[in-house]
Structures are given as C-alpha cells and as structure tokens.
C-alpha positions as CSV (number, residue, x, y, z in Angstrom):
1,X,-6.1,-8.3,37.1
2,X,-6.8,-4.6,36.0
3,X,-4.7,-3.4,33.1
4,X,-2.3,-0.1,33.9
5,X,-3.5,3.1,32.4
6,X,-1.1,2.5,29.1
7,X,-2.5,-1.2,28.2
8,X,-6.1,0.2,28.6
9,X,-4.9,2.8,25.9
10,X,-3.3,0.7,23.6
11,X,-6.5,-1.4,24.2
12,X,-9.3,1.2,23.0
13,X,-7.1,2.1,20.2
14,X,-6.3,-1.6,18.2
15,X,-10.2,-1.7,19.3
16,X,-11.2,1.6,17.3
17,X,-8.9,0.4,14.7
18,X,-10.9,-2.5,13.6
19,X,-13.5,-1.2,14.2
20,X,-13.0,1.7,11.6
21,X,-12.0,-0.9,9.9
22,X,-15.2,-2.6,9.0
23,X,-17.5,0.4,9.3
24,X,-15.0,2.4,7.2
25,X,-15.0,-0.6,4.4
26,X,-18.6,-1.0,4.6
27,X,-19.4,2.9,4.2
28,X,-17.1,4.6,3.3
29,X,-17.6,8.6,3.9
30,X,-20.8,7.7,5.6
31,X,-19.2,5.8,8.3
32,X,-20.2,6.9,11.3
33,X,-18.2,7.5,14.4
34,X,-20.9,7.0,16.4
35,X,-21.0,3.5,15.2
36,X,-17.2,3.2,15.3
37,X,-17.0,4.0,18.8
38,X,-19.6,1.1,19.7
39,X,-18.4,-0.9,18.0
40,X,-14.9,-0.7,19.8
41,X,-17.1,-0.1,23.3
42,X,-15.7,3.4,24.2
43,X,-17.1,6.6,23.5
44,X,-16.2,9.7,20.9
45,X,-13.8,11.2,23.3
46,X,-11.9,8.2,22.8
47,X,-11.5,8.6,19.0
48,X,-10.6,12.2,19.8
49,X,-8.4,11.7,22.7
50,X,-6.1,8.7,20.9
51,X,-6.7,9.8,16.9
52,X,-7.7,13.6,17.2
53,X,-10.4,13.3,15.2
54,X,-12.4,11.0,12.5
55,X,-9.4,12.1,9.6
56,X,-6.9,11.0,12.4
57,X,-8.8,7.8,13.0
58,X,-8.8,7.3,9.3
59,X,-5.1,8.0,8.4
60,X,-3.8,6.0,11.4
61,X,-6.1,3.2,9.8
62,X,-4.3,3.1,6.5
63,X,-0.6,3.5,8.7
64,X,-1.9,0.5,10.7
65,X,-2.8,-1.4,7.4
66,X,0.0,-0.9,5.4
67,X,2.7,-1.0,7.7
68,X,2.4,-5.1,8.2
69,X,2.1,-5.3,4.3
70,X,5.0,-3.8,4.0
71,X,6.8,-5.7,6.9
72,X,5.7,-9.1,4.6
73,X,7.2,-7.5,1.6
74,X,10.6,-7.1,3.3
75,X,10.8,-10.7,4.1
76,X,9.7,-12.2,0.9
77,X,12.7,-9.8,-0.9
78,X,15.7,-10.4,1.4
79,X,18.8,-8.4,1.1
80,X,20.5,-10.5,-1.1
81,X,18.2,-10.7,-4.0
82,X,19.6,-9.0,-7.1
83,X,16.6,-6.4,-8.6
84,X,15.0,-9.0,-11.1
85,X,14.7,-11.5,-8.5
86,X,13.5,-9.1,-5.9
87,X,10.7,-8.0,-8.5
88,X,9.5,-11.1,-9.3
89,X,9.2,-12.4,-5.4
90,X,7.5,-8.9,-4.7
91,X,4.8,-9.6,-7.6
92,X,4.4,-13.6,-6.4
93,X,3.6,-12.0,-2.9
94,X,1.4,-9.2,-4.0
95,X,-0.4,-12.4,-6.1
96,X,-0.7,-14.7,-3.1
97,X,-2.2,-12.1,-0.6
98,X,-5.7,-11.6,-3.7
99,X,-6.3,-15.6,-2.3
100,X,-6.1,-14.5,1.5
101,X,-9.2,-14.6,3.6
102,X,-9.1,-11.0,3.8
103,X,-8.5,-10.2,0.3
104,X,-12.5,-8.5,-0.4
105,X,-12.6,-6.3,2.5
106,X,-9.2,-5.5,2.0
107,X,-9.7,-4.5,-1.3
108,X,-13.6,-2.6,-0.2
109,X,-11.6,-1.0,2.4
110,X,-9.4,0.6,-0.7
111,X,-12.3,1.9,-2.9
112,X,-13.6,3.2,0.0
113,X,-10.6,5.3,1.5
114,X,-10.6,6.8,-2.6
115,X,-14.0,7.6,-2.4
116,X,-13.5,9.4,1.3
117,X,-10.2,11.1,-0.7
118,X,-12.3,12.7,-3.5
119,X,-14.8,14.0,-1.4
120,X,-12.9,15.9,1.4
121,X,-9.5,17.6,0.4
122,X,-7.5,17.6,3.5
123,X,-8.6,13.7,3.7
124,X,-7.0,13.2,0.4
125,X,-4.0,15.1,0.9
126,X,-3.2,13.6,4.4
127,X,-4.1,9.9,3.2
128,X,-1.7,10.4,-0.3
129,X,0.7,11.6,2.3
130,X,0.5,8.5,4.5
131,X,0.7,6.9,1.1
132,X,4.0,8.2,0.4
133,X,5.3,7.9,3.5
134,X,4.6,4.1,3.4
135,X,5.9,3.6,-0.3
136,X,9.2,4.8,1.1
137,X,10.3,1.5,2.5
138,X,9.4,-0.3,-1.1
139,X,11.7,2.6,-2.6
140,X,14.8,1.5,-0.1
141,X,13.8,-2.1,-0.4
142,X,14.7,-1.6,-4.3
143,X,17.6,0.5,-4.1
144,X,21.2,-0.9,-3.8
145,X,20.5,-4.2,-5.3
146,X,22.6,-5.2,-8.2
147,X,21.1,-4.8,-11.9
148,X,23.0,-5.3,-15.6
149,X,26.5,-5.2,-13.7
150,X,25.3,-1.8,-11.4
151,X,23.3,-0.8,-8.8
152,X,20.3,0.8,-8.8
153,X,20.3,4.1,-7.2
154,X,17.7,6.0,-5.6
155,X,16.3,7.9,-8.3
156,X,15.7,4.6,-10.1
157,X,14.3,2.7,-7.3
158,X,11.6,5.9,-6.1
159,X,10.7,5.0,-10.4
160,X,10.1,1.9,-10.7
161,X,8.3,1.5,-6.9
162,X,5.7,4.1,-8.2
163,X,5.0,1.8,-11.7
164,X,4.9,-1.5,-9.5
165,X,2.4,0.0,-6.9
166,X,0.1,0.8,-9.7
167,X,1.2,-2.3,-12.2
168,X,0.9,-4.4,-9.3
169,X,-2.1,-3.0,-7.6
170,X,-4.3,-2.6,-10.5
171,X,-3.6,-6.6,-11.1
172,X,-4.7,-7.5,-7.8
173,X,-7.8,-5.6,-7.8
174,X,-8.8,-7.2,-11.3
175,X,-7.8,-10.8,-9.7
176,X,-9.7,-10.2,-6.6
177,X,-12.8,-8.8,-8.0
178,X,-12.7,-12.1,-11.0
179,X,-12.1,-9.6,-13.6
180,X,-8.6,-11.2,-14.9
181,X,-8.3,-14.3,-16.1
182,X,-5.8,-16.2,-16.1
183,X,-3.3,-13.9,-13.9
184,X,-1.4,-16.1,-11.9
185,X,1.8,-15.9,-10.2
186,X,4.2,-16.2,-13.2
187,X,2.0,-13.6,-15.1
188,X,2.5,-10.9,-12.1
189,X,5.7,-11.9,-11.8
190,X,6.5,-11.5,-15.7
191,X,4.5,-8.0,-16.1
192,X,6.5,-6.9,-13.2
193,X,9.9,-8.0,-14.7
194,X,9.0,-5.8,-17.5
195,X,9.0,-2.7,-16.0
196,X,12.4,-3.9,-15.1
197,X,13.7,-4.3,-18.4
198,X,11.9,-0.9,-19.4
199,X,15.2,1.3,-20.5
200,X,12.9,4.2,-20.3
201,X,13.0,3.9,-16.3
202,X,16.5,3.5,-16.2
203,X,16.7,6.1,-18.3
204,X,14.9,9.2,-17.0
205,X,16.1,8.1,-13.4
206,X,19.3,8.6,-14.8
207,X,18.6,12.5,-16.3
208,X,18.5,11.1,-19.8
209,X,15.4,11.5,-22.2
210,X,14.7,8.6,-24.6
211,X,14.1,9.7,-28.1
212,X,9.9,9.3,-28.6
213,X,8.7,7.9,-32.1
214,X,8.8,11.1,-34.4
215,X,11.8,12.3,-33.0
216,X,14.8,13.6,-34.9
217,X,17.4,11.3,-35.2
C-alpha cells in the first residue's frame, strides 16, 4: 500500500532523526550531512525541507531526545508526591536510566552536542535554548507540591530544577563512564534530597540573602 504524502514525511524525518543520531554521537561537529542523509536513505533537500538546515536537524534532535525523558520523569513523580518524595523518585529514575542499554551513546551524544555548542555560537545559543525550553516541564513538575507545611512556588522550583539538572547530571555521567563508585540509588536519591533541605534555595527564591561566613551579625 503506498503511504499518503504526510506518513512519507513523518517517515524521512524519525529516519533523519536517528540517523543524526548516531553520526552526530559518533562525530560530533564533523558529522556530516552527507552521511546523515544516507543513512536515513533521502537526500540533503530532505534535511532542508523538514529541519531547515543541519542546526535545525541538530536542535530538533535534542527536542526529540529530551522530550520522552521528560515524559518518563512525569510518571515516576505523580502529582501527589509531596517535594521530598518527588526528589528522591526523580534521582532513583535519573539512576536507573545510567544501566539502560542506551546509556553510552546517550551520554557520547551529550559531549558531543557541547563540543558542537562551543564551536559555533548560534548552535549554542539555539541548543541552551531548546535546553531551557525543555527544563520547563521539570520546573512545573516541582512547583505546587507541598514542603515544611507550604508550597513551593515558582521561583523555588525554576531553583532547585537548575541545581538537580546539574547535581543529577554530573552523577550520571561519572556512573556511566565508571568514574563513581559506589553511587547507587539511595546515594542519588540522598544528594538530591540535600539540595532540598538547602535553606539557601528556599531562601534566595524567596528574595532573602543568607548571611555568608564573615558577615556582620
């Protein structure tokens, strides 16, 4: 049966999506589009017709990546998880996915895209954009859930989602690449709950500066 205009479409781009994929995670600013496009059995014109151009390709990559991450996050923190116990099942999960078949590339695929970002400005602007965009859901997963008798606003959820990315993050990488020992789920999930219980967030996020050691009392 032939496939209608729109299925062909949707076809060449999931196709040029893993594609970029595994060249893009192999090598990095060197990948080719040539390649890409082979790979995925159309030509160039595709990646410019669906994507715009190799950036495009690139930043619809990361979207395409992080968007089922993020889709896994909201189910393993449901709704009526207070903060603490949201934390700690977001650090078990984050823990779980460095023994999934998929953890290495994932993780070349990373260093890659930051290599790509360093080397050609509007890359890195548009992929810390997409970035951004995609940490938003983590920042209205955290916000509203219940915390020391209140709720945590905004403010304090856009916070602490920025120190957990990069708590949380840096963990995995160290896990998946066999340079931390030892860091299993309870240890993710207690270095996590710290930032929790960090009155510095709370603190800031609310307007308020803690006094730092030397100041005046």
């Amino acid at each position: 049966m032939r496939m209608t205009r729109a299925a062909a479409k949707e076809r060449n781009r999931r196709a040029l999506l893993e594609a970029a994929f595994q060249v893009v995670s192999r090598d990095g600013y060197q990948a080719r589009l040539e390649e890409i496009a082979e790979r995925a059995e159309v030509t160039t014109g595709a990646v410019y017709s669906l994507f715009g151009s190799k950036n495009g390709l690139v930043i619809a990559l990361v979207a395409d990546r992080l968007g089922p991450q993020y889709e896994d996050i909201e189910q393993a923190t449901p709704p009526e998880l207070g903060l603490l116990e949201a934390v700690d099942a977001l650090a078990r999960h984050y823990r779980r996915g460095c023994d999934a078949p998929g953890a290495r590339s994932g993780l070349s695929l990373q260093f890659m895209l930051q290599d790509m970002a360093l080397r050609d400005h509007e890359l890195g602007a548009r992929l810390a954009a997409s970035v951004r965009a995609q940490e938003e859901h983590l920042i209205a997963l955290l916000t509203g859930r219940s915390h020391g008798g209140t709720t945590v606003t905004s403010a304090q959820a856009r916070r602490l989602a920025t120190a957990l990315r990069a708590l949380l993050i840096g963990l995995s990488q160290g896990v998946t690449l066999g340079l931390t020992q030892d860091a299993d789920e309870r240890y993710f999930a207690d270095a996590a709950r710290t930032l929790v219980s960090n009155t510095t967030l709370v603190a800031e996020a609310e307007g308020v500066r803690p006094a730092a050691a030397g100041d005046e009392a």
